[in-house]
C-alpha positions as CSV (number, residue, x, y, z in Angstrom):
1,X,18.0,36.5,-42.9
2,X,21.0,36.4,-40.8
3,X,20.6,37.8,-36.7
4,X,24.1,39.1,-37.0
5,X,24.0,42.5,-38.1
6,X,26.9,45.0,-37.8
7,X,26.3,47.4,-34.9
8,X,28.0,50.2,-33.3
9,X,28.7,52.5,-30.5
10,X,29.1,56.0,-30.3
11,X,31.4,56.9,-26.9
12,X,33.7,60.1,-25.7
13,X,34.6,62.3,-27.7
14,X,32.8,61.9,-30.6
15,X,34.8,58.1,-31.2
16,X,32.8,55.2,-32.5
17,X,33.1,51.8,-31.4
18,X,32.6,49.3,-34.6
19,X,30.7,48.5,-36.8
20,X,31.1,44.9,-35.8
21,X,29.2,42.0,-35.2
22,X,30.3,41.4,-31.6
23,X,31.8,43.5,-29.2
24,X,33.8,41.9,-26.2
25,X,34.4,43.7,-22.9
26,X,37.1,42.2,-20.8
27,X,36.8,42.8,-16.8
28,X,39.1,44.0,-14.4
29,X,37.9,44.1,-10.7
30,X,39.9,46.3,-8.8
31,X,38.4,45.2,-5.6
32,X,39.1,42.8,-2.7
33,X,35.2,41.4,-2.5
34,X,33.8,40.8,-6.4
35,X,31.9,38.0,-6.7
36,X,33.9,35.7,-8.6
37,X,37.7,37.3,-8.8
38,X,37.8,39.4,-5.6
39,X,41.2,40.3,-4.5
40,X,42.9,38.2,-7.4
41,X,43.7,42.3,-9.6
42,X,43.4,44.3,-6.0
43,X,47.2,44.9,-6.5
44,X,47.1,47.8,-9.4
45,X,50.4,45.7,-11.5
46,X,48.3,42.8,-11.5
47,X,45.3,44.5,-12.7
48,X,47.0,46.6,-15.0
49,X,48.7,43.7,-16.4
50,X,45.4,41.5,-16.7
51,X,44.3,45.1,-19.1
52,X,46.7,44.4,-20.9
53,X,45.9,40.9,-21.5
54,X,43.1,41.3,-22.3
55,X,43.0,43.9,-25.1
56,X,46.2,41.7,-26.4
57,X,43.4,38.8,-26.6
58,X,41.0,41.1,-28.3
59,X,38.6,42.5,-26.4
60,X,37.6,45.9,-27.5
61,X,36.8,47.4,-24.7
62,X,38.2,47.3,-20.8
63,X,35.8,48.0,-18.1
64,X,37.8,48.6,-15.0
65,X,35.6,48.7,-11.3
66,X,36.7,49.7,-8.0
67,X,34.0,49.0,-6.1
68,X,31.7,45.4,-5.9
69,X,28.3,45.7,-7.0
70,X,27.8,42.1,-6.1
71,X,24.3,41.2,-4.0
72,X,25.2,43.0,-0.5
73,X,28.4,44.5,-1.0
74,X,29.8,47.7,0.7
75,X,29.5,50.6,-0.2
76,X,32.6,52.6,-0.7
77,X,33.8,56.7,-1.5
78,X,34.8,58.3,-4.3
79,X,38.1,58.7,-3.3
80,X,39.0,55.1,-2.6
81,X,37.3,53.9,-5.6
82,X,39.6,56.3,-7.4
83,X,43.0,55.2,-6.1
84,X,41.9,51.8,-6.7
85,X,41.5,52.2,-10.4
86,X,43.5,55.6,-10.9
87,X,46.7,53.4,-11.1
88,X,45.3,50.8,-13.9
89,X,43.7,53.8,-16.3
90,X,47.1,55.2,-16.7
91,X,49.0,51.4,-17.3
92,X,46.6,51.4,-20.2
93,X,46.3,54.4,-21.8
94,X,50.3,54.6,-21.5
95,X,50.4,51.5,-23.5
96,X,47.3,51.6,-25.9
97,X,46.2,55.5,-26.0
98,X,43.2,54.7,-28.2
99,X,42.0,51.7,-26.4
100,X,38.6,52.0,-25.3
101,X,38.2,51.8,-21.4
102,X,35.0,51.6,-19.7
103,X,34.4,52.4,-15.7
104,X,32.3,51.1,-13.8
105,X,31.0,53.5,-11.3
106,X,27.6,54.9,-10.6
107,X,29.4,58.1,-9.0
108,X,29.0,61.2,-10.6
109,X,32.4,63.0,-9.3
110,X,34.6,59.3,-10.2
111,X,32.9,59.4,-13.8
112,X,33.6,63.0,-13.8
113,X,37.6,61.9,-13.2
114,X,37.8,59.0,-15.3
115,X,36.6,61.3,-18.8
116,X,38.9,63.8,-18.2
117,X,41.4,61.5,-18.1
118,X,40.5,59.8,-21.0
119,X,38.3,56.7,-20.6
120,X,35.4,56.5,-23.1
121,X,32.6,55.0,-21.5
122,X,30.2,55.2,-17.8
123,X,28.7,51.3,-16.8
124,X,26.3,52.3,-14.0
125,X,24.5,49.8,-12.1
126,X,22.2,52.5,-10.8
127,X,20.8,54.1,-14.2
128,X,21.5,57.7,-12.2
129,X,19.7,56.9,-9.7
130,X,22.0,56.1,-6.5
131,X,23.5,59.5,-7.9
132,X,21.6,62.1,-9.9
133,X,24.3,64.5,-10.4
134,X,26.0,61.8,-12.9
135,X,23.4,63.1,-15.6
136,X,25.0,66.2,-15.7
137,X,28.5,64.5,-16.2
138,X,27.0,62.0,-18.7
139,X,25.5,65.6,-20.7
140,X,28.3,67.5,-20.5
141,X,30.8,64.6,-21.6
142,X,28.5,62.6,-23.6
143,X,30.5,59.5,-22.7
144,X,29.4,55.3,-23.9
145,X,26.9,54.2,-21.1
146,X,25.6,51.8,-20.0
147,X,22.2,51.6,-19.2
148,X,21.5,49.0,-16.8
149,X,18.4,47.4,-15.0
150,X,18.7,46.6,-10.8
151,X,16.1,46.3,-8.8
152,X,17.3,48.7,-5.9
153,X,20.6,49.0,-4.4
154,X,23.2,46.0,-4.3
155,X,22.9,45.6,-0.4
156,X,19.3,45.1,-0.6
157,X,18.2,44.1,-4.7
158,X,18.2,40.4,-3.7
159,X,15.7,40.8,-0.5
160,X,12.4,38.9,-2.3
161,X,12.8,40.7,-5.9
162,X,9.1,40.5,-7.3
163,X,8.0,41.2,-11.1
164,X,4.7,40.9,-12.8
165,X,6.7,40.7,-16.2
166,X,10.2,41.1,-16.2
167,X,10.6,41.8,-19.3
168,X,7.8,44.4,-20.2
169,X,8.9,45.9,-16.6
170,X,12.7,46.7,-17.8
171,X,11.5,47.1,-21.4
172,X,9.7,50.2,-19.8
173,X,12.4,51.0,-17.1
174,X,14.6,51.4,-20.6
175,X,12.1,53.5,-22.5
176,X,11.6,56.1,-19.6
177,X,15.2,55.7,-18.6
178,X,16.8,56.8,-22.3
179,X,14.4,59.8,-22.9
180,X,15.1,61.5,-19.6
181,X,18.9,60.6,-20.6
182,X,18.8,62.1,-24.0
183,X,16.7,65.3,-22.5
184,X,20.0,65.8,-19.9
185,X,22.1,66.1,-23.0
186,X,23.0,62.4,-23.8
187,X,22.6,61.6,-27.2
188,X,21.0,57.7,-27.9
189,X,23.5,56.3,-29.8
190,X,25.7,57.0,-27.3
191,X,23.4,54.2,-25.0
192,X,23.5,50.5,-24.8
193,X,20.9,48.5,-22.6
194,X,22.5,45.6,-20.0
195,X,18.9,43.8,-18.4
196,X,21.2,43.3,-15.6
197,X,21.4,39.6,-14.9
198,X,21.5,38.8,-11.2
199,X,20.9,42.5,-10.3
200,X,17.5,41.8,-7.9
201,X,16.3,38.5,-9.9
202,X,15.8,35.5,-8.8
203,X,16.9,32.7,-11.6
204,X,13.6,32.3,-12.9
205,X,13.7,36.0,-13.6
206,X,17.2,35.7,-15.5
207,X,16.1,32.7,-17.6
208,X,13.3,34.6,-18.6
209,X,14.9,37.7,-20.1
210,X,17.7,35.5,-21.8
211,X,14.7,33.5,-23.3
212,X,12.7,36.4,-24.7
213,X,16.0,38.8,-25.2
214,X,14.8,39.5,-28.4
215,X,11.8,41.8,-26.8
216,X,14.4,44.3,-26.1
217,X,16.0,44.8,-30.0
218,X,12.6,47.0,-31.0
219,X,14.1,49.7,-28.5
220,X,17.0,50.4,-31.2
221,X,20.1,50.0,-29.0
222,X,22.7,47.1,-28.6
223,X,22.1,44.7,-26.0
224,X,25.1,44.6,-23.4
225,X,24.9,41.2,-21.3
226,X,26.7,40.5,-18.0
227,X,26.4,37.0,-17.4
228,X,29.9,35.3,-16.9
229,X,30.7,33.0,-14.0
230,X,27.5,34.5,-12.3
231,X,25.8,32.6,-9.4
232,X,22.7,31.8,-11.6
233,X,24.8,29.0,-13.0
234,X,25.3,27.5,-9.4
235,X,21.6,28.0,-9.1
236,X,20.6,26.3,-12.3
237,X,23.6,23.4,-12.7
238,X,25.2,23.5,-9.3
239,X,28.2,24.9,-10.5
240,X,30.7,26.1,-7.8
241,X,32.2,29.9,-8.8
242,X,35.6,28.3,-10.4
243,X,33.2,26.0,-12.4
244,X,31.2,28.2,-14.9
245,X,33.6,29.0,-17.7
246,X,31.5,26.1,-19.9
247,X,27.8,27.4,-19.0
248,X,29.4,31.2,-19.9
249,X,30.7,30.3,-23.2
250,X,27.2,28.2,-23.7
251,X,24.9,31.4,-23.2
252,X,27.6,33.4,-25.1
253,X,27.2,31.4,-28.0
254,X,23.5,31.3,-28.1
255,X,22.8,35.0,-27.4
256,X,25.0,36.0,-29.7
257,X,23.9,34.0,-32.7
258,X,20.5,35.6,-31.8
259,X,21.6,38.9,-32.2
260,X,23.2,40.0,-28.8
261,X,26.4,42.2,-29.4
262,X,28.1,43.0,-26.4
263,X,29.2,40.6,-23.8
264,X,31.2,41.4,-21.0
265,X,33.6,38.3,-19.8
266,X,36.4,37.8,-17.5
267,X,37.3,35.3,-20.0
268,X,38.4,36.9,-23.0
269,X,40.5,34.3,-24.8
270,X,37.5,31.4,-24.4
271,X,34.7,34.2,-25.5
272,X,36.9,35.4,-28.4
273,X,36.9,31.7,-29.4
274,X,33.5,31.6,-28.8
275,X,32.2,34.5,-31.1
276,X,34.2,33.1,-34.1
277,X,32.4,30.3,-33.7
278,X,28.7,31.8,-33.8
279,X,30.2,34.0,-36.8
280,X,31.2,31.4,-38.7
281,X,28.4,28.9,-38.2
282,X,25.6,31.5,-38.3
283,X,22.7,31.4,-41.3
């Protein structure tokens, strides 16, 4: 029996994303300090043109940040983050009005801005929990989100991160996670679950939940996976940040023919390559 079922997302508005085998999410740092493009899109017709791209090389959805989440990054306010990404919304939905755009924010009052403008979907490194009023916003919108793992804050979730099992541990950090979310008004198909690669793991602790990733398909929600161009493939193969399109497009390839749907790449052109392959190669 074939791991590549169709699968789909329900986001704002009542819109569904899919059904599809794979989903790609192309990334758009607004930022001067990301990890592995910082300062390359800070300038908003740059990063409203490498949108643009990206949807034209068919990703399905846009996830736009204005602030780094990388391991100890600064913190920044709302309104910054805001005029740093305020400016690349409106390129998009100017051009594409139905494209799907994601945000990556764990703010409540930037999520709050973002769906009334029109984006579809909340990626929150924090799972509500750097800022509890974004449950309310994530009830009373009922927007995509992202449901993602990190052992603490990113200015400290790399400081000795310690597990018993990682994967039971964020197998029942989702569990408890989604039922307070669908009790604040969040419905569950409107939830995917990211493990959160790199976010307070060492590399033996990302190995292991791309190993056993399929522990997490009993919880009933696609699997979002964040691991392009990230510093666990310096750690494991000694690759240098410009160096890791290859190991990306490797782990792409062998998550998705096990079942993994969405995968959020700077590279959209190589991963869209990528996920033809796996479809047309897959038992």
């Amino acid at each position: 029996m074939s791991r590549l079922k169709q699968q789909s997302w329900s986001v704002a508005k009542g819109r569904v994303i899919g059904p599809s085998q794979f989903f790609i999410v192309g990334i758009v740092n607004v930022t001067p300090d990301s990890f592995y493009d910082g300062g390359r899109f800070f300038d908003p017709d740059k990063a409203g043109a490498q949108a643009l791209g990206q949807l034209k090389q068919g990703a399905e959805i846009i996830d736009i940040g204005g602030e780094s989440t990388r391991p100890f990054s600064r913190r920044i306010e709302a309104a910054e983050e805001m005029e740093r990404i305020r400016p690349i919304i409106r390129q998009v939905l100017e051009a594409h009005p139905q494209a799907f755009i994601s945000i990556d924010t764990y703010k409540a009052e930037v999520a709050e801005e973002v769906l009334q403008a029109g984006c579809s979907i909340i990626n929150d490194v924090s799972a509500c929990r750097f800022d509890p009023d974004l449950k309310e916003v994530l009830g009373a919108f009922q927007p995509g989100y992202v449901l993602m793992h990190s052992l603490g804050r990113p200015e400290e979730m790399q400081k000795n991160p310690r597990y018993t099992d990682v994967v039971d541990e964020i197998r029942s950090f989702f569990e408890t996670r989604m039922t307070d979310l669908v009790k604040a008004g969040l419905p569950e198909e409107n939830i995917v679950l990211d493990p959160g690669i790199g976010f307070g793991k060492l590399l033996e602790h990302n190995l292991t939940i791309l190993k056993y990733i399929e522990r997490f398909f009993d919880l009933g929600r696609p699997i979002y996976m964040g691991l392009s161009n990230k510093s666990m493939w310096e750690k494991l193969l000694g690759l240098p940040s410009g160096a890791r399109k290859t190991a990306t497009q490797v782990a792409t390839a062998l998550l998705a023919s096990r079942g993994v749907a969405l995968h959020r790449v700077h590279e959209v052109d190589l991963t869209q390559q990528t996920l033809e392959i796996v479809k047309n190669i897959s038992l």
